[in-house]
Structures are given as C-alpha cells and as structure tokens.
C-alpha positions, 0 to 999 in steps of 0.5 A, a space after each residue: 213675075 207680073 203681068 198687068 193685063 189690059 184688055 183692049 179693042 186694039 194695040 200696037 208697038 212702034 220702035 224707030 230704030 230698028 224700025 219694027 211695028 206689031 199691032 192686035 186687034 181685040 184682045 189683051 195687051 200685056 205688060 210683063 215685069 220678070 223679077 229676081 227669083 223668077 223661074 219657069 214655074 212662074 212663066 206658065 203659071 202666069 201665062 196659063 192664068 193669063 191666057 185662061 182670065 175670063 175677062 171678056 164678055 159673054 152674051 149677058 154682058 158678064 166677064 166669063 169668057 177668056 182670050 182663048 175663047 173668043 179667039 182674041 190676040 195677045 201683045 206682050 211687051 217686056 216692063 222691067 218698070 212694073 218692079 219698081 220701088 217708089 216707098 223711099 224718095 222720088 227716083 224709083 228703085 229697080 233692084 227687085 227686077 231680074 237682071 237683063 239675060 234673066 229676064 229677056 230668057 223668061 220673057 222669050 219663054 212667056 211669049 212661047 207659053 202664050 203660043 202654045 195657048 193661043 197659037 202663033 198668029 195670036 201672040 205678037 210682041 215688042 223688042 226686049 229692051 228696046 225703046 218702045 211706043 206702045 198705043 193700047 185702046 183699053 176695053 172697058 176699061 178693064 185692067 188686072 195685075 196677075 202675079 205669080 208667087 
C-alpha cells in the first residue's frame, strides 16, 4: 500500500457526474494506491503512520507535530496510478495494482482507520473510481510517500 502524503493549506475534490464536492482546509491530502497482496494489516499500518507523521510545525519552525495534534483534516483520494510501471516503453503498466473490489474494500477500510484516528468531521474523501479533480494547495511543500511492507 501507498499513501503519498501531501500537506496542504487546503484541498478539494469536484466530480461532474455525479456531482459530488469534498474540500479541507489545513492539513493532509493523501492519495492512496492499494496493491495486490494488500490486506488490513497494511491499511492500519499506513493509516496509523499517516495520521501520527510529524509533518507539521511546532512553535520553532520544526516538523514535529502531527495532523492529529494540531486538529488538521484529512482528504483521502483512491490512485490506483501510484502503482504504475514506467521501467519499460512509454505506456505504464498497472498489473502490480489491486483489482477494483479489492482495492475499493481497502480504501473504504483506510478511510475508517483514518477516523478512528482523527474523527469523522476530520476525514473527507473522493468517489472510488470516479473521475476526479482534485485541487491540492501544498504547504511547504511538504511531500512524502508512506509504504507498508
């Protein structure tokens, strides 16, 4: 599993059809790949690591305080492209990503895992599968990839 992790001074996700909207205000956006082999283990193991990185600053201008601390909001959005395979031609391969049931089941239980750290009015997120666009105003910018496994 892989969460890029962006922290942000807002985000937001806008689908047409259906028309669905989802924004946070300071915080972390995160864009969650789910490959084959993943199971729970991995969601609260990423989840937990997510919601506890100390990205944020403290008085001293330091990254040492996490989303959870200073009260931030989460936007968790499914990217089955963050498994793609560049190495050979020009078309990327998705064969290492889960398949569709797999990977929405492991999203849905992110995003639970990411509530129960956080709380519901925290965690906003996109559609599964949906076509989405996605406006993420990064803070810092700060950008890290978590990986289970």
């Amino acid at each position: 599993m892989r969460a890029l992790v962006q922290r942000v001074n807002r985000g937001s996700v806008t689908i047409q059809d259906p028309e669905y909207f989802a924004k946070i205000g300071h915080g972390m956006v995160i864009l969650l790949g789910v490959k084959e082999g993943d199971t729970e283990q991995d969601v609260i193991f990423t989840a937990d690591k997510c919601a506890n990185l100390r990205i944020f600053n403290d008085a001293e201008g330091k990254m040492n305080i996490s989303v959870k601390d200073t009260g931030g909001e989460v936007l968790v959005i499914s990217q089955f492209t963050l498994y793609g395979e560049t190495a050979r031609g020009n078309r990327p391969g998705f064969t290492l990503a889960a398949k569709p049931e797999t990977a929405n089941h492991l999203y849905e239980k992110f995003t639970e895992r990411m509530i129960l750290n956080l709380g519901a009015d925290k965690v906003k997120t996109g559609v599964f599968q949906a076509m989405m666009s996605v406006e993420i105003i990064n803070d810092g910018p700060v950008t890290l990839m978590v990986e289970s496994k």
